[in-house]
C-alpha positions as CSV (number, residue, x, y, z in Angstrom):
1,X,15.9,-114.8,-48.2
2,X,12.5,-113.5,-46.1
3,X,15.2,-110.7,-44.6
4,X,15.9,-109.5,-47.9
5,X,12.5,-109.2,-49.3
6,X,11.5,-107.7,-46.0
7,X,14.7,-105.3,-46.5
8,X,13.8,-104.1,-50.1
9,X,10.5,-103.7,-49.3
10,X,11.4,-100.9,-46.5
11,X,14.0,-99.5,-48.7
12,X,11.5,-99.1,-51.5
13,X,8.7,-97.8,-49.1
14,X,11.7,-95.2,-47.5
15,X,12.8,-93.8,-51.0
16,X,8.7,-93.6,-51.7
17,X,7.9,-91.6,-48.8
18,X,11.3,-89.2,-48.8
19,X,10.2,-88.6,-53.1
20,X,6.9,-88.1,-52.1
21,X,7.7,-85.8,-49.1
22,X,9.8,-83.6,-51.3
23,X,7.3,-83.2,-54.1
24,X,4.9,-82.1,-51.4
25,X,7.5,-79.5,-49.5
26,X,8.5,-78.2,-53.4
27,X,4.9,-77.2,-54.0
28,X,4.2,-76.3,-50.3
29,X,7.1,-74.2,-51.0
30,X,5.2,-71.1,-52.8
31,X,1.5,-70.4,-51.5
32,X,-0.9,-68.1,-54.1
33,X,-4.0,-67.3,-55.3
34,X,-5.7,-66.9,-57.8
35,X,-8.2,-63.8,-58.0
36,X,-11.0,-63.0,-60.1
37,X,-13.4,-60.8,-60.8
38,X,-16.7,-62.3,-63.0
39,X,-19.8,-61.0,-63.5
40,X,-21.6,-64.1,-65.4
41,X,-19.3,-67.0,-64.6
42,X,-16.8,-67.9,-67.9
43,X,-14.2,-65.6,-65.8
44,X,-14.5,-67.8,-62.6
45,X,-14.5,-71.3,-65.0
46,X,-11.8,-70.6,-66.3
47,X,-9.6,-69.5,-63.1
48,X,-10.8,-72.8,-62.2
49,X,-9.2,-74.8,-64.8
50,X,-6.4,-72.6,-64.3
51,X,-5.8,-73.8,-60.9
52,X,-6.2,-77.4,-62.5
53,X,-3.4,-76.6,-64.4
54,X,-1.3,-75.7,-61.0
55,X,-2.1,-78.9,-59.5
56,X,-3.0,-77.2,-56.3
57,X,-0.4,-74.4,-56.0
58,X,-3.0,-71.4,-56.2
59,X,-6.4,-71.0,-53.8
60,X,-9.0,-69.7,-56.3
61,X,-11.5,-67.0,-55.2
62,X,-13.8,-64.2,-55.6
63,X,-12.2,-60.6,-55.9
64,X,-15.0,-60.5,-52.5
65,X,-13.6,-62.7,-51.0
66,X,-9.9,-61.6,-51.5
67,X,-9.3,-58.9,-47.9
68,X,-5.8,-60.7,-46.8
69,X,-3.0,-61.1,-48.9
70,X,-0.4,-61.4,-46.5
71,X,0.0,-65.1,-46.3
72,X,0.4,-65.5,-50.5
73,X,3.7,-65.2,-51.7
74,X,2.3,-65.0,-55.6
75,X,-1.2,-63.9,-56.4
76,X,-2.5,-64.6,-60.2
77,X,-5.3,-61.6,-60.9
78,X,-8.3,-62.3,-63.8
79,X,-11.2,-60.3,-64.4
80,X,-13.5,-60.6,-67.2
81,X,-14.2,-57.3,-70.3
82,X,-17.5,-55.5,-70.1
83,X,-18.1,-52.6,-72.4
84,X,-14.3,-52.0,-73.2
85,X,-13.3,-52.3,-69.3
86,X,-12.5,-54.8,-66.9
87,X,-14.4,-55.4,-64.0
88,X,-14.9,-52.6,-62.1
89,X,-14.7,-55.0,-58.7
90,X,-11.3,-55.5,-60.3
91,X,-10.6,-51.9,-60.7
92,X,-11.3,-51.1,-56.4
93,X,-9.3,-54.1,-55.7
94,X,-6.1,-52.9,-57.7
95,X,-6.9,-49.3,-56.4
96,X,-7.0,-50.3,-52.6
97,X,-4.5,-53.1,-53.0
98,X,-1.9,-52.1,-55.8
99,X,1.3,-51.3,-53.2
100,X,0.6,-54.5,-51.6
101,X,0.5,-56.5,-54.5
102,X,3.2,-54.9,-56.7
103,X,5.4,-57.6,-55.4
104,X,2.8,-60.1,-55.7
105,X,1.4,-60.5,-59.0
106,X,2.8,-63.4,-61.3
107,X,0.4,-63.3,-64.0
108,X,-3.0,-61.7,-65.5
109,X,-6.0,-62.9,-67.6
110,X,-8.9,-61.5,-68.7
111,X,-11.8,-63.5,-70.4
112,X,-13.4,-61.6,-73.1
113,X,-15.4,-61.5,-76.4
114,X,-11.9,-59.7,-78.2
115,X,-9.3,-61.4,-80.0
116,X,-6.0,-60.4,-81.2
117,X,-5.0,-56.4,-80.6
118,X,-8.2,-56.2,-78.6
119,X,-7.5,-58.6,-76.5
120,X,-3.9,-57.7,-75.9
121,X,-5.3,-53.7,-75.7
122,X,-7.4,-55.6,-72.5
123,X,-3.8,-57.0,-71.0
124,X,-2.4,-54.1,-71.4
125,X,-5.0,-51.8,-69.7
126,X,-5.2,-54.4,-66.8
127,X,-1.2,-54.5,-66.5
128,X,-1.1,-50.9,-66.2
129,X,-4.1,-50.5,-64.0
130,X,-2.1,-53.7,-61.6
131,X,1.3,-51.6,-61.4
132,X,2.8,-54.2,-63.0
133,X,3.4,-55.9,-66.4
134,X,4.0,-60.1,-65.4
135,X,6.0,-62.4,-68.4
136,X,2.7,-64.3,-67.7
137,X,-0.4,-63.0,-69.6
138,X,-3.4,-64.6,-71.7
139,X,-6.7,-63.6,-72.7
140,X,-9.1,-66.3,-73.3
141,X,-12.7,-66.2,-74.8
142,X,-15.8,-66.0,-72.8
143,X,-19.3,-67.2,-73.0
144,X,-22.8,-65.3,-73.6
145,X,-25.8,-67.1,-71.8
146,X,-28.6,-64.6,-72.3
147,X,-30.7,-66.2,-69.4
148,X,-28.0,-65.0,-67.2
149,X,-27.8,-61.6,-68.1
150,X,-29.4,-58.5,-66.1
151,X,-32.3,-56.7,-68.2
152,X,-29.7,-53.9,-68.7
153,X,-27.3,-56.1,-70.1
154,X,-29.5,-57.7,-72.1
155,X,-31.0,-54.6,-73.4
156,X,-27.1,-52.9,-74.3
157,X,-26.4,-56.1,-76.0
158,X,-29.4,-57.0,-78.1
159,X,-29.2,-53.4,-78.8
160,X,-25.3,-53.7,-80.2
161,X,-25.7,-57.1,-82.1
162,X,-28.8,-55.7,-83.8
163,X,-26.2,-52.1,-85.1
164,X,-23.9,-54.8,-86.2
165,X,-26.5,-56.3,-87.6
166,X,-25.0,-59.8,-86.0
167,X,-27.2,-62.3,-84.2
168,X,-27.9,-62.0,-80.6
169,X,-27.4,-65.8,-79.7
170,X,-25.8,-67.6,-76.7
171,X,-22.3,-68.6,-77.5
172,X,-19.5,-70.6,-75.3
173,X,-15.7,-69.4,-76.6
174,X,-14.2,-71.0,-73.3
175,X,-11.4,-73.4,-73.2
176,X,-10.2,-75.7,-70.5
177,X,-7.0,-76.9,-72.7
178,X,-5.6,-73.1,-73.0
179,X,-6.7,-72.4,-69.4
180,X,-5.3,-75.9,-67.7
181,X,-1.6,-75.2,-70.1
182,X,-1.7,-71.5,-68.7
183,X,-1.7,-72.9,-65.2
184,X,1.3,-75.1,-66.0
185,X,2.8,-72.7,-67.8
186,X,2.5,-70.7,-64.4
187,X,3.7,-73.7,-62.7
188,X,6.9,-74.5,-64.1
189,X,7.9,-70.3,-64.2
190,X,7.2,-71.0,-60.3
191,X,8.9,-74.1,-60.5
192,X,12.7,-72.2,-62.3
C-alpha cells in the first residue's frame, strides 16, 4: 500500500514538472520587447500593463535604452501623440532602425488624447513611418498631469484649451483592462 502512494506521488510530481517545463520552453520559445517612447509617463504605464498582459513574454523599455535588437525575435513599438506626431525619439529609432525591424514588429500603440479617426489617423502615421502595418494595433487614452509638464508645454496647452474654450485640468484616460487584454491578445497571435 505505502509503495503505491509513494508511486503516485512521483508520478504526479513527474507529469507536474514535464507540464510545467513545457509551459516554460513554449513561452521561452519567442523572446521580445516592448519599446516605447514617453514623454510624461501614461505611454510607459501602459506598455507596462501591456507586458502584464504577456505574462512575461516581452522585456519592456525605453526607446534609450533600445541599441540591440538582435536577440528579440518580436519587438512591440508604442510611442505617445504630441502636437499631431508621435514621439520624435520614436521617429530616430524607426529611421536608424526600420530595415532591422521590418521583420520584427508584431504590433503598435500609441497613447493619446484622440479617439476614433484620430486616433486610427495616429496608427496609421506610425505604421507607415515603422515600414510596416502589424494585424496588432490599438490606441489608448493618456493622461494630463500639469505638474509634470515643461513650461513650454504648459504654455502651448493652457494656450489651446483656453481657444477651445475647454478647461485646462489634469485628467487620467488610462486603462489597465484594454492594455493587459492587448497584451493577451498579443500573446495568443504569438501563441497560433
Amino acid at each position: 500500500m505505502k509503495i503505491r502512494v509513494v508511486f503516485c506521488v512521483i508520478a504526479a510530481a513527474a507529469f507536474l514538472l514535464v507540464f510545467v517545463t513545457g509551459i516554460n520552453c513554449m513561452n521561452k520559445g519567442k523572446k521580445g520587447a516592448i519599446i516605447y517612447a514617453s514623454r510624461y509617463g501614461s505611454t510607459a504605464q501602459t506598455a507596462e500593463w501591456i507586458a502584464e498582459g504577456m505574462e512575461g513574454m516581452a522585456e519592456v523599455m525605453p526607446v534609450s535604452e533600445a541599441a540591440d535588437l538582435s536577440s528579440y525575435d518580436f519587438v512591440i513599438l508604442g510611442s505617445g501623440i504630441y502636437g499631431g506626431q508621435f514621439h520624435k525619439d520614436m521617429r530616430a529609432f524607426l529611421e536608424e532602425k526600420k530595415e532591422e525591424l521590418s521583420q520584427k514588429i508584431t504590433a503598435i500603440f500609441v497613447v493619446c488624447g484622440a479617439s476614433g479617426s484620430y486616433a486610427q489617423g495616429y496608427l496609421d502615421m506610425f505604421a507607415e513611418e515603422s515600414g510596416t502595418t502589424p494585424s496588432l494595433m490599438k490606441a489608448f487614452g493618456g493622461w494630463l498631469k500639469k505638474e509634470l509638464l515643461s513650461s513650454e508645454d504648459f504654455k502651448i496647452l493652457e494656450s489651446y484649451y483656453k481657444s477651445t474654450n475647454s478647461p485646462f485640468e489634469n485628467y487620467d484616460h488610462t486603462d489597465k483592462a484594454k492594455a493587459l487584454e492587448f497584451g493577451r491578445e498579443i500573446k495568443n497571435k504569438l501563441s497560433e
